[in-house]
N, C-alpha and C positions, 0 to 999 in steps of 0.2 A: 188208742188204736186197737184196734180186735186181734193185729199180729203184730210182732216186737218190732222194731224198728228198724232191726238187723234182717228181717223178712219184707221188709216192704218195697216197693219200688223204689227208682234212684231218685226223682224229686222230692219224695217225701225225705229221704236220706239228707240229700245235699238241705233242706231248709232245717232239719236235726243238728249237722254239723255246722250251719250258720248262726246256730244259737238259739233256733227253735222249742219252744217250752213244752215237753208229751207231758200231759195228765192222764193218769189212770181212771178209768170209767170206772162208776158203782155197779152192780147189777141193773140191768133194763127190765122196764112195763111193760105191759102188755098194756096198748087203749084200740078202741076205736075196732076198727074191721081184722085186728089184729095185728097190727104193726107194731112194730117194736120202737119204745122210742129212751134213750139212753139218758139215764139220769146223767147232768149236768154237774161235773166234782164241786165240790167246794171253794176249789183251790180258783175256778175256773171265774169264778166272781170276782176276786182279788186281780186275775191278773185285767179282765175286761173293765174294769174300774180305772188301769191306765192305758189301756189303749187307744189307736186313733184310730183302726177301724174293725170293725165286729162284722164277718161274713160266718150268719147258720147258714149249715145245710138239712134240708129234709129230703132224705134218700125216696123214702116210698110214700111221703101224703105230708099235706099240709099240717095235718093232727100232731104231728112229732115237734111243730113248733109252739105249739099249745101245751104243752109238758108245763106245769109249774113251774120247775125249776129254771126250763127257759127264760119263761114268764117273768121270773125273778131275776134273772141276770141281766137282761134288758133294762130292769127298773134300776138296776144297782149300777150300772155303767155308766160313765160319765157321758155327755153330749158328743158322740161322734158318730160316723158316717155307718150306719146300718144296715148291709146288705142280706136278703132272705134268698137264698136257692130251695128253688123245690122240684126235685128232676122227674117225677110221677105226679101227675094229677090225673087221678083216677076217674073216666067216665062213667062209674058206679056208684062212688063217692055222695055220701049225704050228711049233712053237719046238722049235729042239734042247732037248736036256736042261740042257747047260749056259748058254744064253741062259735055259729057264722059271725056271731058280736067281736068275743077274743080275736078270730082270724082277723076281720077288719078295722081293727083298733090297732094292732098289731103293723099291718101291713101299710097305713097309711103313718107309721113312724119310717120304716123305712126309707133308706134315698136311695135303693134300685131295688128289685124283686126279680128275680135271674130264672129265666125259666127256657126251656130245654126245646121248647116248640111252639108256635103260631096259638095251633089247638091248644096246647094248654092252657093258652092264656083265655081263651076263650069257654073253656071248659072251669078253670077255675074263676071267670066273674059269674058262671050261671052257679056254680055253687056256691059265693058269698052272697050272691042276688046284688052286686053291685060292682061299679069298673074297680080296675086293680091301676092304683097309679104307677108312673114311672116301672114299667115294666120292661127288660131286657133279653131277648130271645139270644141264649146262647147253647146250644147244641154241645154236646161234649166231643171234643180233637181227634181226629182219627189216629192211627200209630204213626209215629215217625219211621218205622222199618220198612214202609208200605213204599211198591218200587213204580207203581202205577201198573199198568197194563200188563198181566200175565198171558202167555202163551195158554190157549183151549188144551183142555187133556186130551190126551192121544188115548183115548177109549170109546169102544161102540156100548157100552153102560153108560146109563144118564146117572150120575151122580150129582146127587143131591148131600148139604149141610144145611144143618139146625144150628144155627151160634146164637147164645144167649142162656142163661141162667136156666138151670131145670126147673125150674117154677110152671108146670099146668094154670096154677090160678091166675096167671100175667100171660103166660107166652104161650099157651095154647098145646103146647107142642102132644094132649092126649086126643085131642082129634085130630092131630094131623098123622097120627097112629090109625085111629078109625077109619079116616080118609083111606089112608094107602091098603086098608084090607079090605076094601071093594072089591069086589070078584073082577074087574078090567084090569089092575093090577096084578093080580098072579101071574099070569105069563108073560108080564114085561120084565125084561132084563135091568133092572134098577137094583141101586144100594143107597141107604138114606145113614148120613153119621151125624149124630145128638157131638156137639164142639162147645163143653162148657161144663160144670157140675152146680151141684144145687142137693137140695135135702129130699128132691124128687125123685131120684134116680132111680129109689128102688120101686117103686110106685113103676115108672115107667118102663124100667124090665120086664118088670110084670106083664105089661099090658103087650110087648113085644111077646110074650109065650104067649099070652090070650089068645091075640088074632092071629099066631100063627104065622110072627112074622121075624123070627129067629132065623141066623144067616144073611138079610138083608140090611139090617137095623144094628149098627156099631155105636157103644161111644166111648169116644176119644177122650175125655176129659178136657179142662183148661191148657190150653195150646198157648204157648209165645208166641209162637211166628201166623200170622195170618198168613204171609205168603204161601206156608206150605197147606193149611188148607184149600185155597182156592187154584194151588195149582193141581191140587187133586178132585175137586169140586166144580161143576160147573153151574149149579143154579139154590142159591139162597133161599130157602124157607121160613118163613118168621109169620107162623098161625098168630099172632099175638092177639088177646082180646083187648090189653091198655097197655100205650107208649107213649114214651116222648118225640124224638129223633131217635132211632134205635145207632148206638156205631156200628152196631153188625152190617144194617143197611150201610152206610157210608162206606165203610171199610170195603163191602162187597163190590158194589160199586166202581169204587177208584182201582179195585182188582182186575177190572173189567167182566165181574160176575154179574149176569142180570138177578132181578131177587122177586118174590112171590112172596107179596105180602098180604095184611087186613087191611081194612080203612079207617086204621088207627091212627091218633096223634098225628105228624107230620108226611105220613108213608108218602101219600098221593101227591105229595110237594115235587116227590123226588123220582118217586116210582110211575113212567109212563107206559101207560097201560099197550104191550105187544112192542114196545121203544127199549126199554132198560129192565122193563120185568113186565110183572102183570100183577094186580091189586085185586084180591079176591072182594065179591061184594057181599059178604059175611063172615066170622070168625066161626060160624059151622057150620057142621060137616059139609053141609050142600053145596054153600060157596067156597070150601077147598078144593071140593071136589073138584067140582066145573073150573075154576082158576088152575087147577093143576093141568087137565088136560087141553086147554089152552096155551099151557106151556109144554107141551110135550108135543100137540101138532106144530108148535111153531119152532122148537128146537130139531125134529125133523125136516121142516124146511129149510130152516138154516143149516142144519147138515149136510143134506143135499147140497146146498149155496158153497160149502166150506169142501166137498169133494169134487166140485164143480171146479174147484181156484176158484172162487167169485168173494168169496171171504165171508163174514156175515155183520154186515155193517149196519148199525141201527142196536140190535139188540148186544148187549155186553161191552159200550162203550166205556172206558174210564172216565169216573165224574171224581173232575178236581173238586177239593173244597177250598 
């Protein structure tokens, strides 16, 4: 684990005090477009040699299950049931010839391949150039703290959240910096809060002095409670350039927060367009642009609609999962 056990959430906890086995990690690789992929202990062969069933995860790319040492754990395990999770498949993503071979020799051992969205799945047979068998679309769980539908904030500021990892290279979030320093934003009364941390941070303060948008632009760091961002919150941001099923979008969501996304991964499954949000139709600048003030004439109308009593029924409905 990357933090002690005594740090980690309560199910990883409770499966520790059930007699769960932590192995300690070696140092990690660097392969591929830079992903990091965590050399595989030793110990970790021993114990997959009696197991009955073997779930990898690949956090960021397919490539982390192509690591050697994987490679060799797989071969060293006895015949049981082989699940592959890969939560990113990146639509920029290209495999040499001889990794698309491994991936597909690989994958067609498996007896489920767990993947996180529709598009991915379809995103990753164009990059092995061939179908993915027995494949399982499973989205990662919203919170259990989440109470459904929050009351609208009592504010004439349009308040805006960014949830999601400071990562620019995945989640966009340095043009939706660019976006909001268009000279039509200066004299609107908006606050945009970054709800998450990452190795970007300081990168992205930066870029808040650049454009000149210091006072406006907070961040909060890694928050528990969702509820209390979205009752301060009324419309989700999420520039992403690659996703799967984002939870941010869900969580948002089932808050009753509509959300302004890309037409990335799953977005447009969930995200209906002037319904629950609006889907920008680029991850730049242009199409935040235009996506944002489409959400901002239309959150005016529904204001008006919400000082009228008429409520605002359609946009910011809570979606069960």
């Amino acid at each position: 684990p990357r933090l002690a056990v005594a740090r980690r959430d309560t199910p990883v906890r409770r499966l520790v005090e059930a007699g769960a086995v932590v192995l300690p990690r070696s140092p990690g690789t660097t392969t591929g477009r830079g992903h990091r992929a965590e050399v595989v202990p030793v110990a970790a062969s021993r114990v997959a040699s009696a197991a009955d069933a073997i779930l990898l995860n690949a956090g960021g790319s397919v490539r982390e299950l192509l690591h050697p040492d994987v490679l060799r754990l797989v071969r060293q395990s006895r015949p049981c049931p082989l699940f592959l999770a890969v939560r990113l498949v990146s639509e920029r993503d290209l495999l040499a010839d001889a990794e698309r071979q491994q991936a597909r020799a690989l994958l067609e051992l498996a007896t489920g391949v767990l993947l996180p969205a529709r598009r991915s799945q379809r995103v990753l047979e164009r990059l092995l150039a061939a179908p993915v068998p027995r494949v399982m679309i499973m989205p990662s769980p919203v919170r259990r703290d989440l109470i459904g539908l929050l009351p609208w904030p009592a504010t004439d500021t349009a308040r805006f959240a960014c949830v999601g990892r400071l990562n620019p290279e995945q989640k966009g979030q340095d043009t939706l910096l660019e976006a909001f320093a268009e000279a039509q934003w200066r004299e609107r009364d908006w606050r945009l809060a970054f709800v998450g941390r990452g190795i970007s941070r300081g990168y992205l303060e930066d870029l808040v002095r650049h454009y000149g948008l210091t006072g406006r632009v907070g961040f909060s760091g890694f928050q528990d409670s969702m509820v209390d961002v979205w009752s301060q919150n009324e419309l989700l941001l999420l520039p992403s350039r690659e996703e799967g099923m984002p939870i941010a979008v869900m969580e948002a969501m089932y808050c009753g927060r509509p959300c302004l996304v890309t037409d990335v991964g799953d977005n447009r499954r969930f995200v209906r367009q002037s319904e629950t949000g609006f889907v920008a139709r680029s991850d730049r600048v242009d199409g935040l642009s235009e996506a944002l003030e489409d959400a901002r004439r239309t959150e005016e109308e529904r204001r008006r609609e919400r000082q009228r009593g008429a409520g605002a029924e359609g946009l910011g409905e809570p979606f069960a999962t």
